[in-house]
N, C-alpha and C positions, 0 to 999 in steps of 0.2 A: 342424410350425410351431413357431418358438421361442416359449419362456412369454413372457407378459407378465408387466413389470413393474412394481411400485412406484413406484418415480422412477427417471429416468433424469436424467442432469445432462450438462450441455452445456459442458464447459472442468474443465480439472483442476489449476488454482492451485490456493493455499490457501484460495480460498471456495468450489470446487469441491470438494476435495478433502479438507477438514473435513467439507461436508459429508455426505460419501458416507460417510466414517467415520464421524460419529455414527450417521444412517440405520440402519449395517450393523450394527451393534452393538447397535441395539433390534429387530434383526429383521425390519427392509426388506429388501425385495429391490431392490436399487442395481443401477443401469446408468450406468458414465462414459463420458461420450466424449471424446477428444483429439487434434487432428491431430497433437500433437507428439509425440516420442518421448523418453521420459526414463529419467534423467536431462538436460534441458538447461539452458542459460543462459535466462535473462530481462532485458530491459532496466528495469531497478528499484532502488532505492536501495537493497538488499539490508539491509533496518533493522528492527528488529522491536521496538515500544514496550513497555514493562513490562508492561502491559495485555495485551500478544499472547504477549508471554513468559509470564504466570501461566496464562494457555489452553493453552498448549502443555505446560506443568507437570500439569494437569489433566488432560490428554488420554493422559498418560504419554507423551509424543513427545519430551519437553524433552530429557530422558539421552542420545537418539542423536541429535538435532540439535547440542546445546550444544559435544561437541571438536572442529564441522569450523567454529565462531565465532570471536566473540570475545565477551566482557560484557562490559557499557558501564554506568559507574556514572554517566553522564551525557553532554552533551553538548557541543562546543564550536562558541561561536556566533562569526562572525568579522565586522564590519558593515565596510559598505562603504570605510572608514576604515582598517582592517587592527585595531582594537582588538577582542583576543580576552578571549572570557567563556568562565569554562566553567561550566557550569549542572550541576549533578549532579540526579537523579531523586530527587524526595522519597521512592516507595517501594521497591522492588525494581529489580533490575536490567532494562537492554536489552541486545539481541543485536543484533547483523552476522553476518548468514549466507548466502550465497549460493543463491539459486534455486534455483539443480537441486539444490542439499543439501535444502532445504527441502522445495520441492514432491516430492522423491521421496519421501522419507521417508514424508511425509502420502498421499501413494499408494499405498504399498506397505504402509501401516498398513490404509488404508483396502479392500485387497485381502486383505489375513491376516481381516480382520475379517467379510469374506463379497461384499463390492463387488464387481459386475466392470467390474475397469476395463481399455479396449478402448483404445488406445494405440500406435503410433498410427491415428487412425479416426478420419475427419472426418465430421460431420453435411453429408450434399449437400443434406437437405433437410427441413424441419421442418412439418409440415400437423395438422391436426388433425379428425378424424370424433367417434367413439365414445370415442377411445382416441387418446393420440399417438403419432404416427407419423413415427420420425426415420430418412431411407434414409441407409445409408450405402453403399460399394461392397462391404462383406461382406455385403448385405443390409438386410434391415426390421427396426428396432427399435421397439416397441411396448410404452408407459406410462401409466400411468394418472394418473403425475404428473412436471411438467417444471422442473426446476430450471435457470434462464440463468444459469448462473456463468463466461461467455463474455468479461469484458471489455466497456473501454472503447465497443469498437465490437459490441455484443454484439445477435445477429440476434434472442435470444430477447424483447428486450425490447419490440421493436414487439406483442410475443403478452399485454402488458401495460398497452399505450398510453404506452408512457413515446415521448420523442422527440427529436431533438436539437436544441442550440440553431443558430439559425444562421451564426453564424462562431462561430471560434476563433482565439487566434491565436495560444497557447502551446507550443513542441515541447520533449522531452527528448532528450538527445544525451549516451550514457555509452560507457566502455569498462573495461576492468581492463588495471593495470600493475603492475608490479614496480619496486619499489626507490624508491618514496615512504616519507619518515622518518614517522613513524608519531608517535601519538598514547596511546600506550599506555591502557584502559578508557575513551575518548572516542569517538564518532561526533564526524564534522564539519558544520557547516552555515556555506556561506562566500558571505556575502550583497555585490550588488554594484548599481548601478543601473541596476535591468530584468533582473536574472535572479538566478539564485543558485545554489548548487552544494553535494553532499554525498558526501562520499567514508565509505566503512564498509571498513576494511581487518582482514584474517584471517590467522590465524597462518600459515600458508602464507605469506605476504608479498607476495602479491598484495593490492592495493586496487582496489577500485569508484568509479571516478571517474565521478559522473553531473552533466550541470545540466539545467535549465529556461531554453531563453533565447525571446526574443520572436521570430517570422517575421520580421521583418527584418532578425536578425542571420546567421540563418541561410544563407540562399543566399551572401554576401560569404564568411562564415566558412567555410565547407567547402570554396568555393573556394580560400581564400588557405593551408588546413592542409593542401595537397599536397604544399607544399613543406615542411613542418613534418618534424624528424626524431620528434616523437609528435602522434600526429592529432589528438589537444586542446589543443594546446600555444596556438594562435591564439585560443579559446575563454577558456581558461584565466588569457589575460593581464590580465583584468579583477578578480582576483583578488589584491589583494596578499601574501597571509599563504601563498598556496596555489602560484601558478605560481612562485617561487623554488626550489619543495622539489621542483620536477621533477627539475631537477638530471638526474643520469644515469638516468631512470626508465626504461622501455622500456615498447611495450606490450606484454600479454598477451590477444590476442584483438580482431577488429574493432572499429571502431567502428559502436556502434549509434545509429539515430536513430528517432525515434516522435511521431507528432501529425497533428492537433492535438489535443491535452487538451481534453475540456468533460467538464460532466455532465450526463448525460440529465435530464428533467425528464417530471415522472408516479409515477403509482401503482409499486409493488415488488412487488404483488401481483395476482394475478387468478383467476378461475376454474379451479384446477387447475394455477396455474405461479406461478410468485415468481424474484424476481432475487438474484443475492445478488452481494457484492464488489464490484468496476470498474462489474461491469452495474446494478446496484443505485444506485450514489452512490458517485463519484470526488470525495475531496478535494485541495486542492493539496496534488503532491507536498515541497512548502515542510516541512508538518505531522511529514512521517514517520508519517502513520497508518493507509497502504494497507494496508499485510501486516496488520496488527492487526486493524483494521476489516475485514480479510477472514474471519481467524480466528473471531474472537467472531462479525461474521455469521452464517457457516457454522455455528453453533452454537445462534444464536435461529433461524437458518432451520431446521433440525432438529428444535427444539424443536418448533415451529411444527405443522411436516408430521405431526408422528409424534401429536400431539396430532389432529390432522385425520383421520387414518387411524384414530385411535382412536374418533372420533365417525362415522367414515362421513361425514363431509361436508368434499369439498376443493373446497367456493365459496369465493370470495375473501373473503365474512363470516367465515367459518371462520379465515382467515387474517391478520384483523385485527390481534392479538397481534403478529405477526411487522412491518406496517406502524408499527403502536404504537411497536415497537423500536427500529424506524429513527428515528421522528419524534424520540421522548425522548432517543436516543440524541444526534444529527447535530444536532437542535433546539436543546439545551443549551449544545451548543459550535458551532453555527452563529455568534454573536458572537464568537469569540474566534477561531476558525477565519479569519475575516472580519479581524480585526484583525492575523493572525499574517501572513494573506497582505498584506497592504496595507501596514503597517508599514517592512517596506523597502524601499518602494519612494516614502518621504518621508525627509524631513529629519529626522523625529524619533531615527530608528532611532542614531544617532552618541550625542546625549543618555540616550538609553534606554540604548544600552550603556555608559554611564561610568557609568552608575547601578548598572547590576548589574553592574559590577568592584567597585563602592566595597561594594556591599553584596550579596555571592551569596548571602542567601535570597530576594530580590526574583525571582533567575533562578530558580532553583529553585522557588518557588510557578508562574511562568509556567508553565515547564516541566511543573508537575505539572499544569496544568488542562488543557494542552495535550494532556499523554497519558491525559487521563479519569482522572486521578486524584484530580481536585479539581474543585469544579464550578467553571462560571466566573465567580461570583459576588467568587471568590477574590480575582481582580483587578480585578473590573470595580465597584468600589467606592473610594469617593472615601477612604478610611484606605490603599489600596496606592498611588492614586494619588498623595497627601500625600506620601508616602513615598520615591515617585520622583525626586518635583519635589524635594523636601529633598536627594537624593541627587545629583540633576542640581547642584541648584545649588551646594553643597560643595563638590565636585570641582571645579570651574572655578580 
């Protein structure tokens, strides 16, 4: 009969897959599971915020992630008007790095380090007695603790009482192409009304062309980009600054589509299992702070476990620290979070941006609070707001 183990984790992204490496590294005995097979692609804004960059520096992974990038000393913002900002990062740099660079790396880190990660190998079934119990068709896997780093649509998390909302109505539709003029050290975010779009292009010359548009643009659009000679091209036209530069682009690879976007709602922890990443708390992909927040995750999640293992006690009291995290974390920047998604999807977003052309530390504080590098007090105070308005009105 095979050991049991320690944790076993259910998905093997970057909040899977952080946290099977940390685990393994203090001496857990890890069991990953994943239907996929990797290296693969993901459908993902392929962005990684300063914040998930210093983690990954930490974790020593940065060195072999960092030449299949790009670094991004900030951002540019393009409002629905075509007026471009570029907002640079108040601390450290961000990266653009494709998925399957990513996620293998942190797998295969996480397997040097003692993990075994079982790939591809889907969980058919998850139950719980004494001990959990995950079949797969190679057999019974058997844990004594359950980590759901499974995603948006993640089975683990009903074993927590989280639940979903009742509609949704947001999907994302990305692909990668070749031969978009580039941006050289910028990510883009190209806002438009009712969706928006962020391209992370890598020296390869390939770009990640992703948006977020609403279920009603959806079914018209995929019909009419048949005839399209690239499959975003109908998508893309709501874009001023962005669909000109298609030009002679080609694609590189399908297009992908995904949704609906929510996020669960409930506890992140429970008796013996905790959520972490997508499963845990999805923010709008707007933020660019998935990969991040999955990262650092994967890392209070570890704390967490390894802390619990050491007391002998993995109840979810035990696990409170870990809940703690999330709140303080997500809590902080829930207002700003809130404001970054709503934002352009008003009248305001045109005036905001003449503001931070006229005066780029304005963007650049936003930017910073935005990537947890400043709290959000930064701007949510009537001296940045002063500020704004003086800037709005100026420019006119």
């Amino acid at each position: 009969m095979a050991p049991v183990a320690d944790v076993a984790i259910i998905g093997g992204g970057p909040a899977g897959g952080i946290t099977a490496l940390a685990l393994a590294r203090r001496g857990l005995a890890v069991v990953l599971l994943d239907r996929a097979r990797f290296p693969r692609e993901k459908l993902c804004g392929d962005f990684v915020h300063p914040l998930g960059v210093d983690a990954l520096r930490r974790l020593d992974l940065l060195a072999e992630i960092a030449p299949h990038g790009q670094s991004l000393a900030g951002m540019l913002i393009v409002s629905p008007q075509g007026r471009e900002v570029f907002a640079r990062f108040p601390g450290g740099p961000g990266l653009s790095v494709s998925r399957a660079v990513l996620d293998d790396v942190i797998l295969r880190a996480a397997a040097r380090a003692g993990a075994d990660v079982r790939a591809p190998l889907a969980a058919q079934h998850i139950a719980r007695q004494r001990r959990w119990q995950i079949r797969t068709e190679a057999g019974m896997v058997e844990a004594r603790f359950l980590v759901g780093a499974d995603g948006l649509r993640s089975r683990v998390a009903g074993a927590v009482g989280r639940r979903r909302p009742p509609r949704a109505d947001w999907f994302a539709v990305g692909m990668y192409i070749r031969g978009l003029p580039r941006h050289p050290g910028f990510g883009e975010m190209h806002l438009a009304a009712g969706s928006y779009c962020g391209v992370s292009s890598f020296p390869d010359g390939r770009a990640n062309v992703t948006m977020v548009l609403p279920r009603a643009w959806l079914r018209p659009g995929l019909a009419r980009r048949r005839s399209d000679p690239l499959p975003l091209a109908t998508f893309l036209a709501h874009f001023p600054r962005l669909h000109p530069r298609l030009g002679a682009a080609s694609a590189r690879g399908p297009l992908r589509a995904t949704g609906p976007l929510f996020a669960h709602q409930g506890p992140v922890a429970g008796d013996g299992v905790l959520l972490v990443g997508d499963a845990a708390a999805t923010t709008d992909p707007l933020t660019g702070l998935g990969v991040s927040f999955a990262v650092t995750g994967g890392l209070a999640a570890a704390d967490a476990i390894a802390q619990a293992f050491a007391r002998r006690d993995l109840s979810a009291p035990a696990l409170a620290v870990y809940a703690r995290w999330h709140r303080d974390r997500l809590g902080g920047l829930r207002a700003i979070l809130h404001l970054a998604s709503w934002l352009p999807r008003t009248r305001l977003i045109e005036p905001l941006a003449r503001a931070w052309q006229r005066d780029p530390a304005l963007a650049a504080r936003f930017l910073g609070v935005l990537a947890d590098a400043a709290p959000a007090r930064e701007v949510l105070n009537p001296h940045y707001i002063a500020r704004v308005l003086r800037s709005c009105i100026s420019s006119r």
